[in-house]
C-alpha positions in Angstrom: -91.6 -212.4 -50.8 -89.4 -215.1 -52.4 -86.3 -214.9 -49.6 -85.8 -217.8 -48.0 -84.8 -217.2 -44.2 -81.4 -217.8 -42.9 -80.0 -220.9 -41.5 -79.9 -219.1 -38.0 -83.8 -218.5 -38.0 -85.0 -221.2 -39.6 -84.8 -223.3 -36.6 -86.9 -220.8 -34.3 -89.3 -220.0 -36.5 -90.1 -224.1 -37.5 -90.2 -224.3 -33.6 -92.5 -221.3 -33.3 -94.8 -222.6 -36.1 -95.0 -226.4 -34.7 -95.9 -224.9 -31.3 -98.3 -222.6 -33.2 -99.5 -225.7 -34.8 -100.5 -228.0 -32.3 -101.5 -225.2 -29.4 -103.7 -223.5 -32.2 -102.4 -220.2 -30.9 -100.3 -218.1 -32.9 -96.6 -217.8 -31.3 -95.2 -215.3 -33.9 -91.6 -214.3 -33.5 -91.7 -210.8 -32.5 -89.6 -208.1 -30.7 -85.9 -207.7 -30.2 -85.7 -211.5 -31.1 -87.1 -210.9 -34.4 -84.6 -207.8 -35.6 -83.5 -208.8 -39.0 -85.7 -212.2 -39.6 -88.2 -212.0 -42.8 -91.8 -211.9 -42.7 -91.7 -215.9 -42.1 -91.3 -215.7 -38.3 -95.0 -213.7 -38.2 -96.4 -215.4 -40.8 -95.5 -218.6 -40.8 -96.5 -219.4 -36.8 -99.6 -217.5 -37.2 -100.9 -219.3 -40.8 -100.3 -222.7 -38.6 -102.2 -222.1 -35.9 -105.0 -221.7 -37.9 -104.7 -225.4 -39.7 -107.4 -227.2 -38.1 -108.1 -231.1 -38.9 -108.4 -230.5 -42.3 -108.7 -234.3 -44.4 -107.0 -232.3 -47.0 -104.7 -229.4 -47.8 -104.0 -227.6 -51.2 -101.0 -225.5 -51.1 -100.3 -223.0 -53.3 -96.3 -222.3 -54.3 -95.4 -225.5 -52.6 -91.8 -226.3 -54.8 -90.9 -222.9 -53.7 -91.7 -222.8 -50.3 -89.5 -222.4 -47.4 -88.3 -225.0 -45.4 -90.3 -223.5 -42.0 -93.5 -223.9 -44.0 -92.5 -227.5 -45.5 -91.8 -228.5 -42.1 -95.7 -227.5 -41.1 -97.4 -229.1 -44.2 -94.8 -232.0 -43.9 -96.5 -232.5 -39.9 -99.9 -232.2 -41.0 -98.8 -234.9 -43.7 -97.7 -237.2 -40.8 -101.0 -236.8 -38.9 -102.9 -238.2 -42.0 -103.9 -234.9 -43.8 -104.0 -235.6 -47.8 -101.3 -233.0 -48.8 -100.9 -231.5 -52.1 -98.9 -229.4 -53.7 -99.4 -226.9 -56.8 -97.1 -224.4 -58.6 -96.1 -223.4 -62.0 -92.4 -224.5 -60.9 -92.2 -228.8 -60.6 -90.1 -229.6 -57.7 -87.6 -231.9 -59.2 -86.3 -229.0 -60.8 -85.1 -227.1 -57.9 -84.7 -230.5 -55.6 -81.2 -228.8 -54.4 -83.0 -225.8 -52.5 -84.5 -228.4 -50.4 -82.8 -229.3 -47.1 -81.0 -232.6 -46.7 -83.9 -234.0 -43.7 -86.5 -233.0 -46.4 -86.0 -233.5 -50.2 -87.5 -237.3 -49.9 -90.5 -235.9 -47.9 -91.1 -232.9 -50.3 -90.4 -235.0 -53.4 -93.0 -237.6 -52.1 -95.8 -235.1 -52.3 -98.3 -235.3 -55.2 -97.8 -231.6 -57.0 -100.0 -230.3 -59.7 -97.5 -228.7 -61.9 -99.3 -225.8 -63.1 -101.4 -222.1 -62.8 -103.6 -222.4 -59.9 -105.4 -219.6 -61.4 -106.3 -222.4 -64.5 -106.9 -225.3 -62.2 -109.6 -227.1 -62.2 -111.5 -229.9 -59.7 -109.5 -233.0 -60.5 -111.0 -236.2 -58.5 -112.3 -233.9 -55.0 -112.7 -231.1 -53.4 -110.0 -229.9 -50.9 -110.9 -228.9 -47.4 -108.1 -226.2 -47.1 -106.1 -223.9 -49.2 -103.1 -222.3 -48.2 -101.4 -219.5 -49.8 -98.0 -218.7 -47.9 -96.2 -215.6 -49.7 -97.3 -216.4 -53.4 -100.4 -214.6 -53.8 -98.0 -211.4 -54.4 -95.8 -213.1 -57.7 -99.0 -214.6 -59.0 -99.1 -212.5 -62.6 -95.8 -212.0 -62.5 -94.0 -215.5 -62.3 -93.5 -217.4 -65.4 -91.5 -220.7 -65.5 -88.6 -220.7 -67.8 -87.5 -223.6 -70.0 -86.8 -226.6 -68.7 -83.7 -226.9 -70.4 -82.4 -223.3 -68.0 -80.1 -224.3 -65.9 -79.6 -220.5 -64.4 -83.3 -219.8 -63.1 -86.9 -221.8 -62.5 -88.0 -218.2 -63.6 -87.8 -216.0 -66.2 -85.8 -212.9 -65.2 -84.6 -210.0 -66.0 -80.6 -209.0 -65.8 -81.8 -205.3 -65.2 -84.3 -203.1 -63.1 -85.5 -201.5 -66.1 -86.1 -204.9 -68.3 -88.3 -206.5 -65.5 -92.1 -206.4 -66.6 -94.1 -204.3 -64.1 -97.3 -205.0 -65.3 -100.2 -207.3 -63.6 -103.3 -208.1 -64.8 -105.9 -205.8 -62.4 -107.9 -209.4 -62.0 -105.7 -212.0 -60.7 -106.4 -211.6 -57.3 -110.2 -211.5 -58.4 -109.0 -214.8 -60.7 -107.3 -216.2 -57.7 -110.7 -216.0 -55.9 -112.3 -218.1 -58.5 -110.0 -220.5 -57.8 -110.0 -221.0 -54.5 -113.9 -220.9 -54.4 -114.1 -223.6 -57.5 -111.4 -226.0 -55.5 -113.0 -225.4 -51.9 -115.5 -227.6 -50.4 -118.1 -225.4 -48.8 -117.1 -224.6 -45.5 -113.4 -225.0 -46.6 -110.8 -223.1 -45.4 -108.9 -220.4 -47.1 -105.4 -219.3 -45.3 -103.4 -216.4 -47.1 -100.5 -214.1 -46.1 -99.0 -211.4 -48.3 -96.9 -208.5 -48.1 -98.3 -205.1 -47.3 -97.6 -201.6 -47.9 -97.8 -199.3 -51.1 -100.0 -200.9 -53.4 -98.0 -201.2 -56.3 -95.5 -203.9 -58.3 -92.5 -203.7 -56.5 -89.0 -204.4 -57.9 -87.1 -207.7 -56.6 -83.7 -208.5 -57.3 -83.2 -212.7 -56.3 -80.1 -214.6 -55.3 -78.9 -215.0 -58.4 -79.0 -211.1 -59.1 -81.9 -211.3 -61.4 -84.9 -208.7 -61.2 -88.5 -209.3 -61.4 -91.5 -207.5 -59.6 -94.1 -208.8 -57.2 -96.8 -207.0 -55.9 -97.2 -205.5 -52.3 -100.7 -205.1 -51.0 -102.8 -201.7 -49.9 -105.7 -201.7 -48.3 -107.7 -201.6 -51.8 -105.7 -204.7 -52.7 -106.3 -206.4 -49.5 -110.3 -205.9 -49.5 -110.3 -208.0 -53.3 -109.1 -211.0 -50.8 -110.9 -210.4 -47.9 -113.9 -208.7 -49.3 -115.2 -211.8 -51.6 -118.6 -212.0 -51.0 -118.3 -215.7 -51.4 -116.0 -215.9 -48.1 -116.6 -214.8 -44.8 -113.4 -213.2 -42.2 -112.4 -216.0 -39.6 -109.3 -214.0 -38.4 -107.7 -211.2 -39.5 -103.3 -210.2 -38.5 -101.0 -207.2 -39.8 -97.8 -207.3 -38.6 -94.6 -204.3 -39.3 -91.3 -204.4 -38.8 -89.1 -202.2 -37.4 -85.3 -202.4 -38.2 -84.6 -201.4 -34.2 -87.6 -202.6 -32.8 -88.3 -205.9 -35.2 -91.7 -207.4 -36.2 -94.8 -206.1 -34.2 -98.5 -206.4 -34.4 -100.5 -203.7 -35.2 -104.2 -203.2 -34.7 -105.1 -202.4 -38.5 -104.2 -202.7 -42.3 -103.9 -199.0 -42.2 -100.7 -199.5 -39.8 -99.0 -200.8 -43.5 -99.5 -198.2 -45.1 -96.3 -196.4 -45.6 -94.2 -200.0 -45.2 -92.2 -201.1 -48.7 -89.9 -203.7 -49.3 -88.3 -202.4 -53.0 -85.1 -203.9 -53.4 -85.1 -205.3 -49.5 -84.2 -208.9 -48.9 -87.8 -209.7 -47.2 -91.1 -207.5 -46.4 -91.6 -204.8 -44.2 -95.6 -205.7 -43.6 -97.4 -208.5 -43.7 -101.5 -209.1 -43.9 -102.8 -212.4 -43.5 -106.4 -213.9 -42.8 -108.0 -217.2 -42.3 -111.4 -217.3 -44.6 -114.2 -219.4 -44.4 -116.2 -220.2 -47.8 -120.1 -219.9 -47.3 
């Protein structure tokens, strides 16, 4: 999903995540004290603790990433991991969604400005891919000109104009990628959003519409199923709007969760996959 949490959670979850971080134990943000936060205060702790000591990252969506998950990358940065970003979006263009303590520190990272779904080895391998809430608007996505002032993307003004369809292989395609960039024995760390297993419409903060696609279990099993990867660690989390974000045994638990037309996801997969 492509909402950005409010000011007024950002702080906990980035607290959450660093603790998550450097105890290597997921401290998701669950409960009564997650009632009305977005999918960031599960995923975003939880994706964290499963950064080891990685020489070198690869993340995926990186200019439009939210500032919980910049401040991660940002610490891993400062601990001497080789950070870069890539993403069909190049970050000088949307340098004002960036907050004030990090523009300079996000703008300093090296960003391949392009389809990861394309991309090929440059100089070396990377040790780590991470893929936070961007695997689902991969197919979808398309940078508009530079020269647009109103929107990084191309968008729709109505429901009805925004193109629903996504090519059946991307996640297959985005498989590829990550097994032609890894190292072997690299890391792979995705989180999406789960439920119907269809495109489903999203209207941005500009009022725009476009789809992204929310995950079934069918979905799910192209990620975790590739034969070329092996399962570290598996989470589903649902939210509740009384009861807030819990953990659930079971992709099957998302089944019946949709976030059409809702500011932020109402289930979220994620795993942590090894490359044989």
């Amino acid at each position: 999903m492509s909402t950005e949490a409010t000011e007024s959670e950002s702080g906990p979850i980035l607290r959450a995540a660093l603790a998550s971080l450097s105890s290597r134990q997921p401290e998701p943000i669950v409960g009564s004290a997650s009632v009305g936060m977005s999918e960031r205060c599960v995923e975003v702790p939880w994706v964290a603790a499963h950064l080891g000591d990685e020489a070198s990252i690869l993340d995926v969506g990186w200019a439009m990433s939210p500032p919980e998950w910049f401040g991660v990358l940002l610490e891993r940065r400062e601990q001497g991991c080789d950070l870069v970003g890539i993403d069909i979006i190049d970050p000088q263009r949307v340098r004002t969604r960036y907050t004030a303590g990090q523009v300079d520190r996000v703008l300093s990272v090296p960003v391949r400005v392009e389809d990861i779904l394309q991309a090929q080895v440059e100089s070396a391998l990377f040790e780590c891919i991470t893929c936070v809430s961007t695997l689902e608007h991969i197919g979808f996505d398309v940078a508009s000109d530079p020269s647009d002032t109103t929107s990084a993307f191309v968008r729709a003004d109505t429901a009805e104009a925004a193109p629903r369809e996504r090519n059946s292989e991307t996640d297959a395609r985005f498989m590829d990628a990550a097994d032609r960039l890894l190292v072997s024995g690299g890391k792979l760390l995705v989180s999406v959003p789960a439920g119907f297993g269809e495109p489903i419409l999203h209207q941005d903060s500009l009022g725009l519409f476009t789809h992204q696609f929310e995950y079934d279990k069918d979905g799910w099993v192209t990620v975790v199923g590739d034969e070329r990867f092996a399962v570290e660690d598996e989470a589903f989390f649902r939210y509740d709007e009384n009861e807030g974000w819990q953990q659930v045994p079971a992709f099957e638990d998302l089944t019946y969760q949709t976030s059409v037309l809702k500011p932020y996801a109402t289930g979220c997969a994620m795993a942590a996959l090894r490359k044989l």
